[in-house]
Each structure stands twice: as C-alpha cells, then as structure tokens.
C-alpha positions in Angstrom: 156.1 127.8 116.2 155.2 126.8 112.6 158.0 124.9 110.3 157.7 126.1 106.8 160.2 124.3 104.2 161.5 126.2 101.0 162.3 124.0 98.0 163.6 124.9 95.0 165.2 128.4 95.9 167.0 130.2 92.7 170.9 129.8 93.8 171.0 133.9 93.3 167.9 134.4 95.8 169.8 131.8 98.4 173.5 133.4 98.1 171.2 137.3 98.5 170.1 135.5 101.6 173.5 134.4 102.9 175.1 137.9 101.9 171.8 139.6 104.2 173.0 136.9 107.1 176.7 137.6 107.0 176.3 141.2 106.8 173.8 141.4 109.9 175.5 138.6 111.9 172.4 136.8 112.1 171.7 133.2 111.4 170.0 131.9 108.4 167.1 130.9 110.3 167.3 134.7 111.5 167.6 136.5 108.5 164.3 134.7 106.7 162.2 135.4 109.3 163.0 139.1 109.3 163.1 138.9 105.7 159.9 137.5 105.4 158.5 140.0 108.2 159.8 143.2 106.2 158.5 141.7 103.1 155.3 140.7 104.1 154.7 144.6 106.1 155.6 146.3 102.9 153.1 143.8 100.8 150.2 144.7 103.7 150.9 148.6 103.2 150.0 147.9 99.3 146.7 146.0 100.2 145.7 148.0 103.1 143.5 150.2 100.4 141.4 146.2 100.3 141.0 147.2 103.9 138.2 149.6 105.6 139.3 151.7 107.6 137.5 151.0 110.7 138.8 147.4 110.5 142.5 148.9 110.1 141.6 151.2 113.0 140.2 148.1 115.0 143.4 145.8 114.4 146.3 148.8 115.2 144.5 148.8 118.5 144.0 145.1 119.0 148.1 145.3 118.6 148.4 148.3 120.5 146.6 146.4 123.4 148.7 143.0 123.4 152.1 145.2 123.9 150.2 146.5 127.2 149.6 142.9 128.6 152.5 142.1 131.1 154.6 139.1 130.3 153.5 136.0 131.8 155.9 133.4 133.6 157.3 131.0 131.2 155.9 127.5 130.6 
C-alpha cells in the first residue's frame, strides 16, 4: 500500500478528524482512509456527467466482477 504524507493541515480540519476517530472508535490512520474514500465517491458522483455512459457501464461491471473472484491464499 501507498504512503501519502499530509503537511500543513488547518489545526480545525485535524481536531474534525480526531472528533470523527473518537466518535467511530477507529484509529487515525482509519478514519482518513474512510474519509478520504467517502469524499472522493461523493466528488466521482459530481464528475460522472465527464463520463459516457458506456464507460460508467463498463467499470460498475469490471467492479462487479472482482467481488465474484474467490479470495486467494495469502502471500
């Protein structure tokens, strides 16, 4: 997995983060990847109209297919 570092975060937008981590029991760590998971889903429904259809067809059953595959033995 991909390490990403955040500098410079606005003390307010850190302490929201903290409050979102307390309040769900999750860790830090936890918290901005589902943050940044919810965020970037609700920024892809307000460019899917950049999209054709066909290629949002094409992609929904690309994902569709990977959650059919069985899981493989770990590594």
């Amino acid at each position: 997995m991909t390490d990403l570092l955040l500098r410079d975060i606005d003390p307010i937008l850190a302490d929201r983060i903290r409050r979102v981590s307390v309040a769900r029991g999750w860790t830090q760590h936890e918290t901005i990847l589902r943050l940044l998971e919810q965020g970037l889903f609700a920024s892809e429904h307000e460019v899917r109209s950049g999209f054709e259809d066909s290629e949002v067809d094409a992609l929904a059953e690309a994902i569709a297919a990977l959650k059919d595959v069985p899981a493989g033995k770990g590594f």
